[in-house]
C-alpha positions in Angstrom: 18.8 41.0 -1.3 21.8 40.5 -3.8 23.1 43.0 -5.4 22.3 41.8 -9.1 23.7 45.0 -11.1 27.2 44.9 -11.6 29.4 48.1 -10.6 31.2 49.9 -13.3 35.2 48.1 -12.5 33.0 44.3 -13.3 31.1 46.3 -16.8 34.8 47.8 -17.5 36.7 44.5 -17.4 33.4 42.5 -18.8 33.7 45.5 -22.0 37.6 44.7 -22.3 37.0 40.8 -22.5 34.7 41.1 -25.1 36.9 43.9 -26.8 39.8 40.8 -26.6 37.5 38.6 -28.0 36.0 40.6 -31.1 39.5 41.4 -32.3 40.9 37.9 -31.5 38.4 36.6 -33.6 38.7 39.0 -36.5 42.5 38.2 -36.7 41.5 34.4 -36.8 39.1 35.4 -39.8 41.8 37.2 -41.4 44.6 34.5 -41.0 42.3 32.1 -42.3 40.8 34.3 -45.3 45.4 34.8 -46.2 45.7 31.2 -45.7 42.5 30.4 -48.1 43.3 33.1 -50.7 46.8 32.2 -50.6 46.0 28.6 -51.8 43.7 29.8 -54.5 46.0 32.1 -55.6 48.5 29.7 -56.0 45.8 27.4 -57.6 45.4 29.6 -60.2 49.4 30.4 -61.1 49.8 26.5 -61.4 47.2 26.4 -64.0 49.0 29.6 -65.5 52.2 27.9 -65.5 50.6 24.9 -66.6 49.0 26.5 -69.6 52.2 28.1 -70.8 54.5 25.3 -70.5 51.7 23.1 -72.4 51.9 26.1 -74.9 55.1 25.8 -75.6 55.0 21.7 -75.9 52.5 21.9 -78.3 54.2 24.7 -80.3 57.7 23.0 -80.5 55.7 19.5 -81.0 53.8 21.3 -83.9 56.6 22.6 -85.1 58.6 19.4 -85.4 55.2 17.8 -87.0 55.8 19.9 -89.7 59.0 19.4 -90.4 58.2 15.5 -90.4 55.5 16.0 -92.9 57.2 18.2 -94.9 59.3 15.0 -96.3 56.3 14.1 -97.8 53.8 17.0 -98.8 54.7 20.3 -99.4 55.7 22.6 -96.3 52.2 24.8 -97.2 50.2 21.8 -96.9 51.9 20.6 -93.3 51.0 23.7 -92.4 47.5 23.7 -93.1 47.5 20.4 -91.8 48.5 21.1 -88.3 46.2 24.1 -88.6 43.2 22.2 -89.0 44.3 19.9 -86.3 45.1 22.6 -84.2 41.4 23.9 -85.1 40.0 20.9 -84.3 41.1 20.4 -81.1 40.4 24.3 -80.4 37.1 23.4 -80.8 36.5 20.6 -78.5 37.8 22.3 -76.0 35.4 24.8 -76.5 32.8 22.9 -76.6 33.8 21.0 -73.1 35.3 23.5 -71.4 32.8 23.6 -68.8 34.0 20.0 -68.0 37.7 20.4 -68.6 37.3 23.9 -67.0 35.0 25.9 -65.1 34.1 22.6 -62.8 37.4 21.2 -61.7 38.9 24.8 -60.9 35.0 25.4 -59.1 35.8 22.1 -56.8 38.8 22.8 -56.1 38.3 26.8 -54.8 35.6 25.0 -52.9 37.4 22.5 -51.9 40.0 25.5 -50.5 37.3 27.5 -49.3 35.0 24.8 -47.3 37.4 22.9 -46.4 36.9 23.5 -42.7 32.6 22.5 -43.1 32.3 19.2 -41.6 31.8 15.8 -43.9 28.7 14.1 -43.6 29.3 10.6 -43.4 27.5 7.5 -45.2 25.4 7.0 -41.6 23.4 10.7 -42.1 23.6 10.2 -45.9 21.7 6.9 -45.9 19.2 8.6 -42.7 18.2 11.4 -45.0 17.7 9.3 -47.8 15.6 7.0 -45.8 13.5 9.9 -45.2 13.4 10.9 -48.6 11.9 7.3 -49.5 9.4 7.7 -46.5 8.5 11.4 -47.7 8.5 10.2 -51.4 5.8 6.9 -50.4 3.6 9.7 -48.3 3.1 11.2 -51.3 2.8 8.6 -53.5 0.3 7.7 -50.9 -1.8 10.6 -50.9 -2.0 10.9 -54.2 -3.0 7.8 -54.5 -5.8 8.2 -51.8 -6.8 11.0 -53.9 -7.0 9.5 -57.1 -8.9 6.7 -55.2 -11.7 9.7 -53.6 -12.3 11.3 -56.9 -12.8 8.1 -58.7 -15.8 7.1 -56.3 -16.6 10.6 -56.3 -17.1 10.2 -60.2 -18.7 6.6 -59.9 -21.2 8.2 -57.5 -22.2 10.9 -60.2 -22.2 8.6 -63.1 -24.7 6.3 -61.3 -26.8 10.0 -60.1 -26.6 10.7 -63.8 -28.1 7.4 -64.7 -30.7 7.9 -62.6 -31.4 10.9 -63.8 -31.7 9.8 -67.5 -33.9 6.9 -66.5 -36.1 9.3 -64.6 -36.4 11.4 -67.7 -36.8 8.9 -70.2 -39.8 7.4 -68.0 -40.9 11.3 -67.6 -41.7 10.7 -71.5 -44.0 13.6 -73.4 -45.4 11.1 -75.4 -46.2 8.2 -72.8 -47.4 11.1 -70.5 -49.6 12.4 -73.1 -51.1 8.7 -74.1 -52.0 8.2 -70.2 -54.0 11.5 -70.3 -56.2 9.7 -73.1 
């Protein structure tokens, strides 16, 4: 008979492999969570930068704006002018900033994050949504097989009802008491 149990050197050397292993893999997670965070984090001080440089544009540009219609209207009035405009566009952006936003910095942390998950291509795309149309017609089936048993179902009692009144109405008190006559 083999020996099947290992002796403690083959356990010892199996525990150290697996030691080399665990931690090999946990420094691959952690170079790959700096390399990920890294990218986001830059992500997100190039929108910073972006957002202050554009705030400075737009002062300056608003700025100048004034001054240009200044020539014609009184400086107050410029003023109010850009304001408004300023006020205007303020909203807008609120009311899209989901769009201008929230989803293209979503997509592209995503983007950043799953990066590695692999792309499904038009192939197993256009299989599952074969299968959706083959599910969806089952259905559409069934339902339809169902709608098809409960209208027979409710021809069969309309015709038992029938019956039933025609039974009654020839079960008439009145006829019935004439033939007792």
């Amino acid at each position: 008979m083999d020996n099947i149990l290992f002796d403690s050197a083959e356990y010892q050397y199996l525990w150290e492999d697996v030691k080399k292993y665990v931690t090999t893999r946990f420094d691959l997670f952690k170079l790959e969570f700096l390399h990920k965070f890294a990218k986001v984090i830059g992500l997100i001080l190039f929108g910073i930068a972006t957002v202050f440089i554009s705030a400075l544009i737009i002062t300056f540009g608003g700025v100048a704006a004034i001054f240009a219609m200044a020539e014609v209207m009184p400086t107050w009035a410029a003023t109010l002018i850009m304001m408004g405009g300023w006020l205007l566009i303020l909203v807008v952006v609120i009311l899209f900033r989901k769009q201008l936003f929230y989803e293209p910095m979503l997509l592209a942390i995503s983007t950043i994050l799953f990066a590695d998950e692999p792309k499904r291509n038009e192939e197993e795309l256009e299989r599952d949504r074969m299968v959706l149309e083959v599910k969806e017609h089952e259905q559409r089936t069934n339902v339809e097989r169902q709608a098809a048993r409960i209208e027979h179902s409710w021809t069969l009692m309309v015709r038992r009802v029938e019956k039933v009144k025609n039974l009654l109405a020839s079960l008439n008190p009145i006829r019935l008491l004439n033939k007792k006559k």
